[in-house]
Structures are given as structure tokens and as C-alpha cells.
C-alpha positions in Angstrom: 29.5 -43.7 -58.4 25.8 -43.9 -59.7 24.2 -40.9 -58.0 21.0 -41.3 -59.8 19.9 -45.0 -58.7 19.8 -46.4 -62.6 20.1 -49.9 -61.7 17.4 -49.8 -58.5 15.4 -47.6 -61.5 15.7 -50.0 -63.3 14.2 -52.8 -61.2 11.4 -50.7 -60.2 10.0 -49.8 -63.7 10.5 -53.8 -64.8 8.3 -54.6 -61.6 5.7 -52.5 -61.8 5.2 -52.2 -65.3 5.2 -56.1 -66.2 7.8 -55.4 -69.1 11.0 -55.4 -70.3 10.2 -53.6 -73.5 8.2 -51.0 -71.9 10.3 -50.3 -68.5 13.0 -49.5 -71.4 10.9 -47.0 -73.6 10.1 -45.2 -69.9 13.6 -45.0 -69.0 14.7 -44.1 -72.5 17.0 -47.0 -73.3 17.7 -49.9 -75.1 16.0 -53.5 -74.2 19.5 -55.4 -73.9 21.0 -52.6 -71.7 18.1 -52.7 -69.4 18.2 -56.4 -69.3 21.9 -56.3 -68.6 21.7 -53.9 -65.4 19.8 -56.4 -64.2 21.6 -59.5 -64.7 24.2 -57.9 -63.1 21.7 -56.8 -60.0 20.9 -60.2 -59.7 24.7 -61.2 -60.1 25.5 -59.0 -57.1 22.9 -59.5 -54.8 23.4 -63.5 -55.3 19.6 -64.0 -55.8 16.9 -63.9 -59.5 14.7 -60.3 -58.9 12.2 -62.0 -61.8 10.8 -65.2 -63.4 11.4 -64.8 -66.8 8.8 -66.8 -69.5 8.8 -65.7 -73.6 5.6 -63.8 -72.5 5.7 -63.0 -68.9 8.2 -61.2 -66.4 7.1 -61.5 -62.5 8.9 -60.6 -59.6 10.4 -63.9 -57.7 9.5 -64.1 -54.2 13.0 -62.6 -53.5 12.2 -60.0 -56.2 9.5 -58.6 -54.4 10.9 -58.7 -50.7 13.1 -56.0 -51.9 11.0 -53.9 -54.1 9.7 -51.6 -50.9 13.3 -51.3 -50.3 14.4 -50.2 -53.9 11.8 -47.9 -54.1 12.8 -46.1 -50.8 15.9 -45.6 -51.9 15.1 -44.3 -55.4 12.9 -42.2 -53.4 16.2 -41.0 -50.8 18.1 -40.4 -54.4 15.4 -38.1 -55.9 16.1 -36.4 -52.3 19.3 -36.8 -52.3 19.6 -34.9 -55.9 17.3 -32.2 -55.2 19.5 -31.2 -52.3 22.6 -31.2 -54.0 21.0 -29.3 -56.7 19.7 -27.0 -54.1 23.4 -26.3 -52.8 24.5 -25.6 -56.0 22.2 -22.9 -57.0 22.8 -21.4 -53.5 19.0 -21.4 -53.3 17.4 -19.8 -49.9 15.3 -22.2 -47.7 12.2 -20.5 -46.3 9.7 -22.5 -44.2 7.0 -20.1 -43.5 3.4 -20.9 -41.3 1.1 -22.4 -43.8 -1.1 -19.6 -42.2 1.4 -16.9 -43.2 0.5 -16.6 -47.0 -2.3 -14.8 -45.5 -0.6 -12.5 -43.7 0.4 -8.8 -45.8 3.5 -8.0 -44.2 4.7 -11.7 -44.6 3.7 -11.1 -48.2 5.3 -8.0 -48.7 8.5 -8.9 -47.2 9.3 -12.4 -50.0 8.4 -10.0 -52.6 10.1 -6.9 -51.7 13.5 -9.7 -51.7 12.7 -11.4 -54.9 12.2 -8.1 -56.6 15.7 -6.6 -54.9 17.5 -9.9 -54.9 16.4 -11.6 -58.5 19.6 -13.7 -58.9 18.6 -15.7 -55.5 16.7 -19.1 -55.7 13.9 -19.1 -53.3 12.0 -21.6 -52.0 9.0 -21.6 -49.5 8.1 -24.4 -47.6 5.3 -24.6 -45.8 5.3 -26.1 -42.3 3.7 -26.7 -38.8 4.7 -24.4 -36.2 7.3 -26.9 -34.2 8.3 -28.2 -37.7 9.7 -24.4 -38.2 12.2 -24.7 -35.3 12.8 -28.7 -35.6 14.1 -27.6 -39.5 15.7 -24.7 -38.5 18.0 -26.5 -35.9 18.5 -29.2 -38.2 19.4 -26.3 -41.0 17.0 -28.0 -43.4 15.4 -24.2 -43.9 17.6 -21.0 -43.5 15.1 -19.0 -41.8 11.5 -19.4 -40.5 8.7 -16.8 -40.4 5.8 -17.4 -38.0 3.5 -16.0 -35.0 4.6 -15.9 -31.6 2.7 -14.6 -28.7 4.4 -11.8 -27.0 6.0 -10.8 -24.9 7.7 -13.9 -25.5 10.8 -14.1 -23.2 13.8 -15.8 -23.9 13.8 -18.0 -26.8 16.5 -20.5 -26.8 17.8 -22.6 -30.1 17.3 -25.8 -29.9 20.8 -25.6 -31.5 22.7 -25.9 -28.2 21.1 -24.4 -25.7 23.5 -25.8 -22.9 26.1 -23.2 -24.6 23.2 -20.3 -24.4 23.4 -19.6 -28.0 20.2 -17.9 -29.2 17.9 -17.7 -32.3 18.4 -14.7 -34.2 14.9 -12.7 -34.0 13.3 -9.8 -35.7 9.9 -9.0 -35.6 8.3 -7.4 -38.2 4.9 -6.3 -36.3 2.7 -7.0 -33.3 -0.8 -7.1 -32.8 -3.1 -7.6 -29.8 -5.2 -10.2 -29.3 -9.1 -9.4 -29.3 -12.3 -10.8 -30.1 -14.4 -10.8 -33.4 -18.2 -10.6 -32.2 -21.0 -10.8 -34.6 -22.5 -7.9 -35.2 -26.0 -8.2 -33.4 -23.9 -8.2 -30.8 -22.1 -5.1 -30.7 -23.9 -3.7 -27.3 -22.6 -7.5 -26.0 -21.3 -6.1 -22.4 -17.2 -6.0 -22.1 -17.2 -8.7 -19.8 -16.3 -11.7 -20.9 -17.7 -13.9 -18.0 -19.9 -16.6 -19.5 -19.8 -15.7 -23.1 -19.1 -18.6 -25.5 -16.0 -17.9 -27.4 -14.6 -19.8 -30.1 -10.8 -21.2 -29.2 -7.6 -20.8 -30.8 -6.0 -24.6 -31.6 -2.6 -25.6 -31.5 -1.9 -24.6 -35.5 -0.1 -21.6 -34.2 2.4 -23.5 -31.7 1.3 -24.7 -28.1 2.8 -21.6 -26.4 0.1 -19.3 -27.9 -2.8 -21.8 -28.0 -2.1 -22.2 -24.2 -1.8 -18.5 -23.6 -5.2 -17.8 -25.2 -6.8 -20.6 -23.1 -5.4 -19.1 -19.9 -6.7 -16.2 -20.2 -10.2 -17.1 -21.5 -10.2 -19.5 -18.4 -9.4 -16.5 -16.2 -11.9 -14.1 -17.8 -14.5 -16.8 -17.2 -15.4 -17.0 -21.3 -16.9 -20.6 -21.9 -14.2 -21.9 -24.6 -15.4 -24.3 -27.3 -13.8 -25.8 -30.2 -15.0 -24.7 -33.9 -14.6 -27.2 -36.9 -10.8 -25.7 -37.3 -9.2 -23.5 -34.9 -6.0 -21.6 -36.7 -6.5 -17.6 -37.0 -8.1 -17.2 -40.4 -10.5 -20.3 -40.0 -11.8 -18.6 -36.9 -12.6 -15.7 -39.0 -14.7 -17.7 -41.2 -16.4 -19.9 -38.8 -17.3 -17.4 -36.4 -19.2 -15.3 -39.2 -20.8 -18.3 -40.4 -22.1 -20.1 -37.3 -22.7 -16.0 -35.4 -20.8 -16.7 -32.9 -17.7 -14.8 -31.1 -14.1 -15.9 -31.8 -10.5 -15.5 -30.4 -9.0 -12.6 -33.3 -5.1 -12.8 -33.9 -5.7 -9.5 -35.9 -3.4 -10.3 -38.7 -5.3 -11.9 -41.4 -7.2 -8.6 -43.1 -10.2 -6.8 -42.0 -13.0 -8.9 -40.6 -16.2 -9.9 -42.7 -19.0 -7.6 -43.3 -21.1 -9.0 -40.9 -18.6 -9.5 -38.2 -16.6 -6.3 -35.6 -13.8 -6.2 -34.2 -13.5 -5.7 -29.9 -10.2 -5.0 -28.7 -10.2 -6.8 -24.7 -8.5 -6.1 -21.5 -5.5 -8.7 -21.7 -1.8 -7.7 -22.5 -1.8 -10.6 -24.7 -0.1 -9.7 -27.9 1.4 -11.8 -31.3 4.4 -11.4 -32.9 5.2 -11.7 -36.5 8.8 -12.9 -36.6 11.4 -14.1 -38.6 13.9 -16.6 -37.4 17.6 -17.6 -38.5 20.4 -19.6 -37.1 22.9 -17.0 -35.8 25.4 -19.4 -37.7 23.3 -18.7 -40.9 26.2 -18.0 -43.5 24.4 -19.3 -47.2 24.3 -16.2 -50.0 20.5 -16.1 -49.9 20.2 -16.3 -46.1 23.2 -13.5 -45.4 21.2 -11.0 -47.8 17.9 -11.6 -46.4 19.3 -10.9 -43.2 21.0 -7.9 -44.5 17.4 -6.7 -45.4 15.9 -7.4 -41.8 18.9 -6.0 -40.2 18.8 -2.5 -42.2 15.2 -2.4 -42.0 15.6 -2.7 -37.9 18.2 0.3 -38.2 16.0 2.2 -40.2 13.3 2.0 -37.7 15.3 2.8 -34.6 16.2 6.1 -36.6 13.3 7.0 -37.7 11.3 9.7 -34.9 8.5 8.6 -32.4 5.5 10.0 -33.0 
């Protein structure tokens, strides 16, 4: 079995680079062996891939019906080999927020592994918030780190939630949700009635864009959409158009020319880090390990 695609390869670097001779110094191998996986391509499929001349090679109209096609599944290989190689190496699957890198504790946590767990392959992707749990269910990442807002209730898996089977969850922090106000308006009244507020989008998941809406709509804030609307491009717009914006607290402390309000809502986020409770991969059961001792650690420790 060809698991690396040499004959499709083949076909594609013929096509696109006009050339015999020079699709065979790109793949590394001799003109008459090239020439022969695809004779035998055309052999199979019953139909000429190119028109040959003593100067030109151009794709028959066959030839390029099924180029598109040969370079999907090149493309499906490359996929296909990057996952095996993945499985082999035992490597963990981390799909994180794309807004998490700027989070500390998320920082803190990947490095405190990689520096405790050297011999583990780790890989971060970077995703949308509903990408985090599609992936997760689909076990194409072993765990997921991301805001939720809080308190969040029951979180079922989209694993099989018919059979009640639940997300494992661990939060690592929670913050509440306030307001970063420009600083010439620091003796701006509590109230938020009327007050033009900059809104949270959906880059954080619907659930806590929704929340935040709700309760600007019930404390009578006049919400408006800046040029992006995740957490730390909030920050940055709202010091540089002077204008008050929804704070998610977690992205360091807020520019010089910017203060922080906390407001009367019980709205809170959570940092938190998913896994499929039938997580069972080397990387995954250690990381867990480390959340799970970290969780008994802080039950023990005393309240202040």
C-alpha cells in the first residue's frame, strides 16, 4: 500500500510544472521512473493524463478534470500522515482560544507541563470557541482551554448526551465582569443607564456574548459594536476611540490611560479546561494528572 500518494504526486508536479525533467529533479527521481508511474496511471484509469510533443507536456482534457481531485487527495495524504505520525509520538492535542495566548494563567499552565513533562509532544491549536467542543467531541484535540461565563450550569458533551455523560471540567480562575472607562471619566456616575458601552462579540462563544448583552440591555447601557469585539481588542479600542468597554478582566492590567470599574452584575468568566472523560492518550492522562492534583491541593489548602 502507497501511503504517501507517489503516483497522484507524481501527476501533480508533471501538471503544474510543464515538465518531465523538472517534476523529476522536485520529487528526487529518475526521468524514466517518473514517466513510468504514469503510464501505468494512465493504464489504470483507462484514459492519457497528458499530450505528449518532443517539446511540450499538457494536460489532456481528461488530465485536467482530475487534477482538483489528485491534489485533494495528496492534500488528505499529507493529512493522513501527519496524523499517523501524531499517534505515534503519543503527541497531546491542545486546542486553546486564539484569545488564550494572552491570558497568564493559560500561559503558565502549557509551560509549567512542558517543563515537568519534557518527553510529551505538544501541540496547540488554535481555534474558535464552538470549534473547541465540535473537536473535542470528535477527539481531534484531547483537551480544550477557553472562557466560559459563570456560573455556567450543566455542561453536557456533545459526546452522548442522551446517556448524560459529561465534559470533564476544571477551572483554573474566575473573574468578574466590569467595565474599562476612560479616565476623564472616572467621576462617570455608577449607573449605567444611557451610557454607550462598547459590546462583547461572539469570539468568546454565543453563551457569554448573549449574557453580556442581557445585562447591558437590562441596565439600560446603549450597546454598540467596535471594529472587533473579543476581550483584548476591546481593551485596545476602547483606549483608543475614549470610550467605555465590556472588561473580561483577564487579559493584564488596563492601559495607562484607561480604569478599571467593577459593576453591580453577578456575571462572572471562567477559565477552564476541558477533556473527554474517556480521555486515555499518555499526554492527555498526565495533563490531567496535573489539573486533578492541583484541584486537591487547593481544597486542602486553608480559607483565608
Amino acid at each position: 500500500m502507497d501511503l504517501n500518494a507517489r503516483p497522484l504526486r507524481a501527476f501533480v508536479a508533471v501538471a503544474e510544472l510543464g515538465s518531465f525533467r523538472r517534476a523529476a529533479y522536485q520529487l528526487g527521481i529518475s526521468q524514466p521512473a517518473l514517466s513510468a508511474q504514469i503510464r501505468e496511471m494512465e493504464r489504470q484509469f483507462g484514459f492519457d493524463l497528458f499530450a505528449r510533443t518532443s517539446r511540450h507536456v499538457t494536460l489532456t482534457a481528461e488530465g485536467s478534470l482530475f487534477l482538483d481531485r489528485a491534489r485533494r487527495l495528496v492534500l488528505e495524504t499529507d493529512w493522513m500522515n501527519q496524523a499517523a505520525r501524531a499517534i505515534r509520538s503519543d503527541e497531546l492535542r491542545v486546542g486553546a482560544a486564539h484569545h488564550s495566548a494572552q491570558i497568564p494563567e493559560r500561559q503558565a499552565l502549557i509551560e509549567r507541563f512542558m517543563r515537568t513533562n519534557p518527553d510529551v509532544p505538544l501541540r496547540i491549536r488554535s481555534r474558535t470557541h464552538a470549534q473547541l467542543y465540535e473537536e473535542l467531541a470528535g477527539n481531534e484535540i484531547d483537551l480544550a482551554i477557553t472562557l466560559e461565563v459563570s456560573p455556567a450550569g450543566i455542561h453536557r458533551s456533545a459526546l452522548d448526551p442522551a446517556a448524560g455523560r459529561e465534559v470533564r471540567r476544571w477551572v483554573l480562575g474566575e473573574r468578574p465582569i466590569g467595565l474599562l472607562l476612560p479616565e476623564e471619566m472616572a467621576g462617570a456616575p455608577d449607573a449605567l443607564t444611557g451610557m454607550t458601552i462598547g459590546r462583547l462579540n461572539r469570539a468568546h462563544g454565543i453563551p457569554l456574548s448573549e449574557a453580556v448583552a442581557h445585562w447591558l440591555a437590562q441596565a439600560g447601557a446603549h450597546a454598540v459594536d467596535m471594529p472587533e469585539g473579543d476581550g483584548p481588542s476591546l481593551v485596545r479600542y476602547g483606549a483608543l476611540l475614549r470610550r467605555p468597554v465590556v472588561s473580561l478582566g483577564w487579559f493584564g492590567a488596563p492601559p495607562p490611560t484607561m480604569i478599571e470599574r467593577q459593576v453591580a452584575t453577578s456575571l462572572r468568566t471562567a477559565l477552564v479546561v476541558l477533556a473527554r472523560p474517556d480521555a486515555q492518550r499518555r499526554g492527555a492522562a498526565r495533563f490531567i494528572a496535573m489539573l486533578d492534583s492541583d484541584q486537591e491541593t487547593a481544597r486542602d489548602l486553608p480559607s483565608q
